[in-house]
N, C-alpha and C positions, 0 to 999 in steps of 0.2 A: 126462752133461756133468760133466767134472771140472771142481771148483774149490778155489779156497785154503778151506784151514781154520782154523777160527780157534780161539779158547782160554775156558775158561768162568769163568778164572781172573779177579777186577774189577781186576786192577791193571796189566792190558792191555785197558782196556777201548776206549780210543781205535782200536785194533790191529783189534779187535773190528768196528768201527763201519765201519772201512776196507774189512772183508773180505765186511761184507756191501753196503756201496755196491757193492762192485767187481763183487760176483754181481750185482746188480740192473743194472750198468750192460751186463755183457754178455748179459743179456736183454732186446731191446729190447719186446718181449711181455708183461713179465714175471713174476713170480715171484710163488709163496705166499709167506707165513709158513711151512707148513707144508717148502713145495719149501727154501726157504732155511737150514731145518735141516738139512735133510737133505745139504743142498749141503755144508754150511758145518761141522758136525760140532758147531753149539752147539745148547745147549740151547733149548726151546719157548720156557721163561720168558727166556733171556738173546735171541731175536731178538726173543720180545713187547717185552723194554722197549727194545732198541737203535732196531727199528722206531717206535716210541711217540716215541724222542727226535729221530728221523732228521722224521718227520711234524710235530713241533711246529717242526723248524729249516727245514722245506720244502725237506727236499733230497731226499724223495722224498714218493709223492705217492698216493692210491687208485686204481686206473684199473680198474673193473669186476672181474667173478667169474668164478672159474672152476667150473662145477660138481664136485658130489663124489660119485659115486653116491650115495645116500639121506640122505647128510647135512648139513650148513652148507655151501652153496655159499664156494670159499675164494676170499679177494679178492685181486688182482693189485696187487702195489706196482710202482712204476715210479720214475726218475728225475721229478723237478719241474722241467722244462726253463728255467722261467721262477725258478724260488725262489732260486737263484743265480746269479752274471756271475762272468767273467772276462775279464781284459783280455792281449791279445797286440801287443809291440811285435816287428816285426820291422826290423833295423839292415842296412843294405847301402849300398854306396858310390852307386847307383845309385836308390835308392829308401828310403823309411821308410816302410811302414806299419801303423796301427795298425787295429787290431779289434776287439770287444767281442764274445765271446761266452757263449751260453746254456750252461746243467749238461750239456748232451749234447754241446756243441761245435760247433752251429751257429753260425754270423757272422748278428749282431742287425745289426752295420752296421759301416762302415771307410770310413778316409778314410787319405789320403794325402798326406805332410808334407816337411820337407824333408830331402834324403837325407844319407848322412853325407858324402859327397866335398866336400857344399859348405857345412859349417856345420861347426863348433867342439860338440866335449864339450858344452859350459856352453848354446852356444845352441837343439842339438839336444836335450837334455834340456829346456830350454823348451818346446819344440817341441811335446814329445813330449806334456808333461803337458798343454798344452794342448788340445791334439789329444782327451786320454781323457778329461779334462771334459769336454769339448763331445759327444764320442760319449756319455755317461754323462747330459746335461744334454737332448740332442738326445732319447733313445732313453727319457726319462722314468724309467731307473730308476734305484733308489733307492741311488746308493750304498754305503750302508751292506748293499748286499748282493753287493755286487763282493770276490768271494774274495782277488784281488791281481792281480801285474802278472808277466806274463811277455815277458823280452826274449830273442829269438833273435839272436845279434850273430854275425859272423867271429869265428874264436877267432885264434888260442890265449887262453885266459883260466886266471886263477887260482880254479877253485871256491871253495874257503875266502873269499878276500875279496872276491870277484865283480868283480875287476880284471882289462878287457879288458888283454893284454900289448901286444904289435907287430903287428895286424894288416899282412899283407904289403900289402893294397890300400889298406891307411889310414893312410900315412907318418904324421901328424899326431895321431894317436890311438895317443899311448905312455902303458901304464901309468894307464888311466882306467877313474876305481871307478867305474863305471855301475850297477852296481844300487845304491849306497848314494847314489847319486848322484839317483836316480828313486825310492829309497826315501824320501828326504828330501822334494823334491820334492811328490811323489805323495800318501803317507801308507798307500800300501798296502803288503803283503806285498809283494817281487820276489822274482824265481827266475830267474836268468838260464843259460842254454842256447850249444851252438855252433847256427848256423842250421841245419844240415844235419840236426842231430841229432833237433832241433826239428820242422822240415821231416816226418821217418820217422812220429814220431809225431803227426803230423795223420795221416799216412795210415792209420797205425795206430785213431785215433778214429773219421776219418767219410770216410777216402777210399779210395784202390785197394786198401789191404792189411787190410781191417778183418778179413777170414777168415784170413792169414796171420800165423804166428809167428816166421817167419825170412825176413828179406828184408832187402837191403838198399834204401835212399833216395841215389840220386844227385842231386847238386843243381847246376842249370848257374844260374851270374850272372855278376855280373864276376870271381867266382872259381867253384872245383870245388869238390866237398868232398862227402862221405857220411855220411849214418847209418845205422847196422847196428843192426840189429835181431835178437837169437836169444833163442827160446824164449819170445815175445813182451816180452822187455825191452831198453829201447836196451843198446846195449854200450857204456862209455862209456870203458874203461881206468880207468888209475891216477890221474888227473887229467881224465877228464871231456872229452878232448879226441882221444877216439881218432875214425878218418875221414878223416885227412888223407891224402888219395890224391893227390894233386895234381902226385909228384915218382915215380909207378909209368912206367916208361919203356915206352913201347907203341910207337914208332918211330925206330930208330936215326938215321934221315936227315931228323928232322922238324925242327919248329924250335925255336931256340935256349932255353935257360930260363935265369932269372937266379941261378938254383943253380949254373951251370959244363955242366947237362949239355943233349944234345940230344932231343927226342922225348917230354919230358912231357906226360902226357895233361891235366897243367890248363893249360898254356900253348896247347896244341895245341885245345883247346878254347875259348878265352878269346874273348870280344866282339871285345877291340882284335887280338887275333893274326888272326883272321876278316877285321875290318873293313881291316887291312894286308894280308892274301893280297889281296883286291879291290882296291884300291889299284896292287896291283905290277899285278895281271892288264887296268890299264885300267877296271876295270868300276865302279869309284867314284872319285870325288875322293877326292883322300888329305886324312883329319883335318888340321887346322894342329898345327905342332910343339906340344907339350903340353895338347894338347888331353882336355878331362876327360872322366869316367865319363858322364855325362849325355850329353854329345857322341857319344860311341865308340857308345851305347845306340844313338841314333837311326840311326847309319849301319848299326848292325847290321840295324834294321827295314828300311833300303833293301837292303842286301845280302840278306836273306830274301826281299825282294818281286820280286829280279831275277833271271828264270830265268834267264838264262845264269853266275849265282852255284852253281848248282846243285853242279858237281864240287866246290869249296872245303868247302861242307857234307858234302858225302858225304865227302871225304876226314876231315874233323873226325870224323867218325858214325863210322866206320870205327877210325880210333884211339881213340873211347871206346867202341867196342865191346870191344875186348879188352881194354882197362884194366878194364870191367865183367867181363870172363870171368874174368881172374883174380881179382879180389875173390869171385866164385862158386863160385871153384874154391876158394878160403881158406876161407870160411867154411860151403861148402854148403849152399845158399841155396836157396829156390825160389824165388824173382821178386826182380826187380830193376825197382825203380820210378822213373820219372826224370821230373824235375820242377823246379821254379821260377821267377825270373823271365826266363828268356828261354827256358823251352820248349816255351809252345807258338808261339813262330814257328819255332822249328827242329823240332818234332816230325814236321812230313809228310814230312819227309827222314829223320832221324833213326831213327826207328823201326821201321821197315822193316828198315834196315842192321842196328839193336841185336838186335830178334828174331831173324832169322835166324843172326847171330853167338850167340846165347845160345843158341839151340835145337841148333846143329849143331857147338860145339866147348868147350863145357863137358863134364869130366871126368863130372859128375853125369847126363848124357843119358841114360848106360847104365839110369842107377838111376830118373828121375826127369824129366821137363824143367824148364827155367829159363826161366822166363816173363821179359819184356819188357816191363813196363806203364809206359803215361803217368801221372802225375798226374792227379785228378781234380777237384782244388782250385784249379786255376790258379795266375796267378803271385803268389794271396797267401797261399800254403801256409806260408812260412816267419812269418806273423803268425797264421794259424791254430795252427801250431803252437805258437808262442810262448804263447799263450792256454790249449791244452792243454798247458804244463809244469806252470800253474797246477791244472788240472783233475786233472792227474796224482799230484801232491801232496796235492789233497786226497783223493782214492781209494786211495790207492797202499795197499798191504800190507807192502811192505818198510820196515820200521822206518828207515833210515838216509834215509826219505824222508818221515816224517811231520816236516817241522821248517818248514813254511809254520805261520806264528803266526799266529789272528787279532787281527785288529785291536779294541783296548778295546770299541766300540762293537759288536763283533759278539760278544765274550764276553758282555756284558750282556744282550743281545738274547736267548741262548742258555740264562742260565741261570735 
């Protein structure tokens, strides 16, 4: 098993601590002392004491022996599932929700608030932080051990200042410092994410793609949007905001988008474009004119529940099959994973169409197949997520990713 290596040098020793969380977290079995040097390229003495400090902060834990032919049976360290939280908000026009979860990235518990289409910045961050006391107050634990706060929101956003910019589906939400805004708030760490991105790496923690190091995450809501994933790390570009598929043209004669062109696969996919093909075809009341995200959702669930909706789906499945082919064919992927909150009512159509498009007209066939998979988190993947941006941060090894601070009371606690 290969893994990062780390330095025996003490003035990385933070770096140190990351590399070896990181081995113990991808063995859920896990790992000696002994294995963990050997992993990891440090020294005896330098994982005795990283371990030593890792065991006093409970962020890993004893969990039985491994025998050693004739000598010290060696002891298995493991993640302390319970010794840490993390909190995951997930922001969409259609839904809020928030989660609390455990050092491995299980959901302790979530509830669900109000979404962004119908509340203001100012009141949806009330919301929010409400929402994560009451899970944190609900669930008994101790704050003081809640690592921070991850938001998955619609981007485009500025990394540096964690300022949502123009989201397209959230006219009303210009230029809003949301995490300095939930950092205040709150009082914890935030780490704020695009949802999509967010979305990948849930799967990447505890869902479809835990084995997988290059895949991409398709995410269907009231918008489109991807996270790619290579060599097991997001792909995030130059600003954190790479993914945006939404304007990949997969049918000349499809309908209209608000860019100027025809046949985008996010408009072609969209709730309301769905809930309007029904509409035209008879087979729903049509929405009242400006009718919101909440509204469009529901119709969407009647259009799902109505066989004779069938073709309008399949034709959607259809053009986000080869919007996903070519992303596959970009990046050379092996699975493409598709998920969030509206799919699993479109999944028993959907997926069918996606696999067979992935399997029989990607370039990579020759070499490889291109797997097709559902999500396996349901549709509160993008607040699972959210919650491992947190988790990711504290594990991570890449240095330009250790910059989650903790909070005073957890410095003290630690030292």
């Amino acid at each position: 098993m290969e893994g990062r290596r780390g330095t025996n040098l003490p003035r990385v020793a933070d770096f140190n601590q990351a590399v070896i969380l990181d081995a113990v977290r991808h063995a859920p079995d896990g790992l000696s002392r002994v294995e963990l040097a050997e992993l990891t390229g440090l020294s005896a003495q330098a994982v005795s004491n990283i371990t030593r400090r890792l065991l006093d902060r409970e962020l890993i834990t004893e969990a039985g022996t491994l025998p050693a032919g004739r000598g010290k049976p060696r002891t298995l360290l493991q993640l302390h599932p319970t010794g840490h939280f993390a909190i995951g908000v997930h922001v969409d026009p259609t839904v809020t929700t928030v989660a609390l979860l455990d050092l491995v990235g299980d959901v302790v518990a979530s509830v669900r608030t109000l979404p962004a289409s119908a509340a203001s910045p100012p009141e949806l961050v009330a919301a929010i932080t409400q929402a994560a006391a009451g899970l944190v107050a609900s669930t008994g634990v101790d704050a003081g051990r809640v690592l921070g706060l991850g938001i998955a929101a619609p981007g485009p956003f500025d990394p540096g200042t964690g300022v949502v910019l123009e989201p397209p589906l959230l006219p009303d939400w210009s230029r809003v410092g949301l995490r300095e805004l939930l950092q205040e708030a709150t009082g914890y760490p935030v780490v704020l994410h695009k949802d999509a991105a967010a979305a990948a790496l849930a799967e990447r923690w505890r869902g479809a793609a835990t084995a997988l190091t290059d895949f991409v995450f398709v995410y269907l809501g009231t918008g489109l949007g991807a996270g790619l994933v290579t060599g097991g790390e997001l792909l995030g570009g130059s600003t954190n905001n790479a993914g945006e598929i939404g304007h990949l043209i997969v049918d000349a004669d499809g309908p209209a988008c608000r860019c100027g062109q025809r046949g985008c696969v996010g408009v072609a996919c969209m709730p309301r474009t769905l809930v309007a093909q029904a509409a035209d075809a008879g087979l729903l009341p049509r929405p009242a004119p400006g009718a919101g995200d909440r509204e469009i959702d529901e119709h969407l669930t009647a259009l799902c529940e109505t066989a004779a909706s069938r073709p309008i789906l399949e034709r959607s499945a259809s053009r986000l099959a080869r919007g996903a082919a070519t992303i596959s064919n970009l990046l050379d992927v092996r699975a493409v994973v598709f998920g969030g909150p509206i799919w699993d009512r479109v999944a028993g159509v959907f997926l069918p169409i996606l696999r067979d498009t992935l399997l029989t007209t990607t370039e990579a066939r020759h070499v490889h197949p291109v797997a097709a998979l559902g999500s396996s988190l349901g549709p509160d993947v993008g607040a699972i997520g959210a919650g491992c941006l947190v988790l990711e941060h504290s594990f991570s090894t890449r240095p330009s990713t250790l910059l989650l601070e903790p909070r005073d009371d957890q410095v003290a606690a630690a030292t």
